[in-house]
N, C-alpha and C positions, 0 to 999 in steps of 0.2 A: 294531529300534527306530529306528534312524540315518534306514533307507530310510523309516518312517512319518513321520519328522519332514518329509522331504525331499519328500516327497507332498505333505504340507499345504502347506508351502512353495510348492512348483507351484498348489496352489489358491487359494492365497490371491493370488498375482502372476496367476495366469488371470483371478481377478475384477474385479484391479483396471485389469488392458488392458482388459474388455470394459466394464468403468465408464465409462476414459477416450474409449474409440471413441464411445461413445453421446452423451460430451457433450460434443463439442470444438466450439471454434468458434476464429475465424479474422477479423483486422481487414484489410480492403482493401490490398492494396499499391500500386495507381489508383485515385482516383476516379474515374466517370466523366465528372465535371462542374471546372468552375476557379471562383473566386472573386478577384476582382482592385478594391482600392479604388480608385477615382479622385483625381485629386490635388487636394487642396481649397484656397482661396486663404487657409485661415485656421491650413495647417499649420507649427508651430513649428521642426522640422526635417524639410527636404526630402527627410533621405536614407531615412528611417523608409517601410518599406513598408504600415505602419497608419496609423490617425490619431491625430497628436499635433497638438492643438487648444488656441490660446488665445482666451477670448471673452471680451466683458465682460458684463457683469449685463445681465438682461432678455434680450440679445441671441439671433438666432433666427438659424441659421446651418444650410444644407443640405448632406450628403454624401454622396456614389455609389459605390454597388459594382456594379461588371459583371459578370453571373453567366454563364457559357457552358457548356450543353451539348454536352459529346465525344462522345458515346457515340451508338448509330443507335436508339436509342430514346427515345420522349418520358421527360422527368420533370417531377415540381415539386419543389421546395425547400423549405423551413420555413425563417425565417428568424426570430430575437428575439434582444434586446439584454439582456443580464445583467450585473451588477455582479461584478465580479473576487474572488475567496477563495482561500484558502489549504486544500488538502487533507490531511489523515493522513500523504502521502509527503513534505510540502514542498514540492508544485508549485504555483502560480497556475493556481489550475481557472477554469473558465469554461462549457462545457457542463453540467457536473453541480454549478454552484455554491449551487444551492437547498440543497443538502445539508451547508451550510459555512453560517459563523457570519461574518457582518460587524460590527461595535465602534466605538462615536465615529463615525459614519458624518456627516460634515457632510451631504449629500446623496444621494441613491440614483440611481445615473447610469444605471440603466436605468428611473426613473422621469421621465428629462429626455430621455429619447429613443424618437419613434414612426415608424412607418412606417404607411403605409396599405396596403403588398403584405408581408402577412405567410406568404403560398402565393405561389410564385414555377413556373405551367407554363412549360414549353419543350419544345420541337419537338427533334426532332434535329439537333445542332448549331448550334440557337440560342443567341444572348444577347439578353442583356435588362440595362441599369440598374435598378437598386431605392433610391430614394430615403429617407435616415433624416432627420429633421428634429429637430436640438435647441434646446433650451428653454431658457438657462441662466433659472437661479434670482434673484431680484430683491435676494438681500444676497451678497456677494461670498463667497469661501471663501478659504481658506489651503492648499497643499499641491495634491495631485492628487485626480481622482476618476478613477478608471480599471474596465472592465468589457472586455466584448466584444459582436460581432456575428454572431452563431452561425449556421452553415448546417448542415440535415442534411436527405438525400435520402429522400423517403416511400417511395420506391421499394423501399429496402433498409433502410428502417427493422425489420422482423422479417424474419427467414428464412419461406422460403412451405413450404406443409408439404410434407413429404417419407414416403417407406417408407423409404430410404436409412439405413444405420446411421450418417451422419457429416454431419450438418448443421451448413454454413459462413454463420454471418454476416456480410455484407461491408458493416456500416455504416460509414460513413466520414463525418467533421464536420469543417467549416471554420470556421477563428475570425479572424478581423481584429480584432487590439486597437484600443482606443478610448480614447484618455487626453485628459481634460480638464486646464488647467493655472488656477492659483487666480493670485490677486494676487502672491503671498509663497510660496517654498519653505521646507519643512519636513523637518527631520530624521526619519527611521525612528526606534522605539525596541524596548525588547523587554523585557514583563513575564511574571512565571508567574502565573497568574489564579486557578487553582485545581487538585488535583489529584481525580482519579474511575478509578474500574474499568470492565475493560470487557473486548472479545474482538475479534481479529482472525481472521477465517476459521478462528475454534470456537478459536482458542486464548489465553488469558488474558492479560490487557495492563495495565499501569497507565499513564494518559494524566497526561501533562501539559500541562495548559491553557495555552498561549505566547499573549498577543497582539502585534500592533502595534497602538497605541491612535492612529497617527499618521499623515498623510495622504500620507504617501511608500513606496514599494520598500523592503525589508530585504532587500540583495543579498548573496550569496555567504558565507550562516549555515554555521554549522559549530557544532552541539550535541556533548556527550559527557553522561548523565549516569546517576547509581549510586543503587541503590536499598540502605541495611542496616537492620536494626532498629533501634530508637530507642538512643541512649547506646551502641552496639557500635560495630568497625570494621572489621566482615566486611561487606566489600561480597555482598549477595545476588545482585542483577540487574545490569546495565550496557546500555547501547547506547550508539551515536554514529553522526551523519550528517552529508555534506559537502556545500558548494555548495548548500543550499536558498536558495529565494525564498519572503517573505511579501509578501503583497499588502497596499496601502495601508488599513489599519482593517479588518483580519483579523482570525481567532482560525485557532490552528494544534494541534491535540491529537497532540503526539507521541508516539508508542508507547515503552512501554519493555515487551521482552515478556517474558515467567517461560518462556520455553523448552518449552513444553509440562506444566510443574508448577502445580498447583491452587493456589488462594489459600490464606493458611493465616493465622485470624485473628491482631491483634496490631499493633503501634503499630509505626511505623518511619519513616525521615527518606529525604528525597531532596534531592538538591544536583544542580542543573546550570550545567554552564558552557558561555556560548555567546560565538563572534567572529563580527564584520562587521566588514570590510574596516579594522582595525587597532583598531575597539573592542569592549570586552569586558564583560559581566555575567555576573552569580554569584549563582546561586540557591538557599538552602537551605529547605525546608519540611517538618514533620512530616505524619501523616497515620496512618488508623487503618483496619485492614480489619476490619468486625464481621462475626462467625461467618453469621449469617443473609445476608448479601449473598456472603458465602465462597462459602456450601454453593451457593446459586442458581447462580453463575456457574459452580463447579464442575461441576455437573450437566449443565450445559449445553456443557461443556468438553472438546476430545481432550487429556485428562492422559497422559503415556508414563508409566509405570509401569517404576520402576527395581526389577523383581522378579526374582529368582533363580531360573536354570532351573535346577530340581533335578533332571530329568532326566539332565542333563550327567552331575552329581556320582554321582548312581544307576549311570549308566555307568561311570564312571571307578571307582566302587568296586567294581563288578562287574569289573571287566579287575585291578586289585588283587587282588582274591579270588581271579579267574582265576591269574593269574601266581603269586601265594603257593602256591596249591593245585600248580600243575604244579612247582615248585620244592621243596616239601616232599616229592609224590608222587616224584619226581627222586630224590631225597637219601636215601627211606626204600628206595630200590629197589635205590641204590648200595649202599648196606648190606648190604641180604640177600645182594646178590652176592657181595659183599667176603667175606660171613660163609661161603657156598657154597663158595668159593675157598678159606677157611682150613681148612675141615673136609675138603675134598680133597687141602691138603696135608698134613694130618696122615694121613689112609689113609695116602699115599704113602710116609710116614715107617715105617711101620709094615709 
């Protein structure tokens, strides 16, 4: 039995090497290309390798990035400007920011910002400037508008098809932050907006909806917080994370995960506490998981299944039975013998 278990075993890890061979991929450790902003006469501090920008209203102001090919191959470039968010991990994303929620947004600063070289070719080892031109907006703002200027290579944008069992994507993206500065600075803040279900890579999560509703950085967050059922004091779930960044008029859905356990309908409360940099909020909210949104998610779910191998136990009583059995067998054999012994030495008496 032991060896059959120990087979499957083997089968089951053989499948899951030849799963992960099939679909590994792999982020550039080189570019082959640089990206390098030029210095603008309208930047706030000089030592910033991005652009920190103050304008005033209406104002039309131009900035340069030198784009240089390394590599002995032509490319082009893709280049667009995106509005700055906050992601699931707590980063300020910027390539994949479409996928993120922005809130109180006084302006959209990649709607103040165009270029006319949105395909940037080059030769081998060439450069080239790419000119972005901004717009400010004709009523002034309060606080920052911050985004980026995104580079990625078409070249290595997909893997090219292969027979190979181990195809390596080596996309690799450049980003030059972009921060507009307002009349007036403004404090970060940090509300809970709402909370919702949901799944992280197939396994069940309760989000908590964070935003900053404010036109500044929330630097250096540090969340903790505990999911129990309503009116109890058993805490069920818990997470915490340190050092996150929100971006200025973000929303941030942070995970709290069930460990690989299904949702199970029923009312229950969540409190979080979160610091930046010596201030503190505290958030308690009820919330309610109904059976019919349970079971969907559930289904859709890697549940671990805290189930009993009875095998084991089948085992273990079989080696009991075993052991009893040669122990009684033992004991009833002693006997006979003992009994063999007495009745020989009675002949002998006799």
């Amino acid at each position: 039995m032991l060896k059959k278990v120990l087979s499957i075993l083997m089968m089951v890890m053989g499948f899951i090497c030849i799963s992960i061979i099939g679909t590994m991929s792999g982020w550039a450790q080189e570019a082959e290309y640089e990206v390098k902003a030029v210095p603008s006469s309208a930047q706030v501090d000089t030592t910033k390798t991005y652009f920190d920008l103050r304008l005033k209203p209406e104002e039309q102001h131009t900035v340069t990035v030198a784009i240089t090919n390394r590599s002995d191959r032509a490319l082009t470039i893709d280049t667009a400007v995106k509005t700055a968010t906050t992601n699931t991990n707590g980063v300020v994303e910027y390539i994949n920011s479409d996928e993120n929620k922005s809130v109180k947004l006084s302006y959209d600063l990649s709607q103040l910002v165009q270029t006319a070289t949105k395909k940037v070719p080059l030769a081998p080892h060439e450069t080239k400037n790419v000119d972005y031109t901004i717009t400010m907006p004709k009523q002034a703002f309060s606080g920052l508008l911050s985004g980026g200027i995104i580079f990625t290579s078409e070249e290595n944008a997909h893997p090219k098809d292969s027979k190979a069992d181990v195809t390596i994507n080596n996309q690799f993206g450049y980003v030059i932050a972009l921060v507009l500065h307002g009349e007036k600075e403004v404090s970060s803040d940090l509300q809970l907006a709402g909370i919702h279900l949901g799944q992280v890579n197939n396994r069940n999560v309760v989000f908590a909806q964070l935003e900053n509703p404010e036109a500044a950085y929330l630097n250096r967050l540090n969340l903790s917080a505990k999911i129990k059922k309503k009116n109890t004091n058993t805490v069920l779930y818990e997470a915490s994370q340190h050092d996150l960044q929100m971006a200025p008029n973000s929303q941030f859905n942070y995970p709290i995960n069930l460990e690989e356990t299904a949702f199970k309908a029923g009312k229950y409360s969540l409190t979080i506490h979160a610091e930046s940099k010596g201030r503190t909020w505290d958030f308690e909210e009820d919330f309610e998981i109904k059976a019919k949104e349970a079971k969907q998610l559930n289904n859709q779910a890697y549940i671990h299944e805290n189930t009993v191998n009875y095998w084991w136990y089948i085992l273990l009583v079989l080696v009991l039975l075993l052991v009893t059995f040669i122990i009684y067998s033992y004991r009833k054999r002693q006997k006979k013998i003992k009994a063999l012994e007495n009745q020989v030495e009675e002949l002998k008496r006799k």
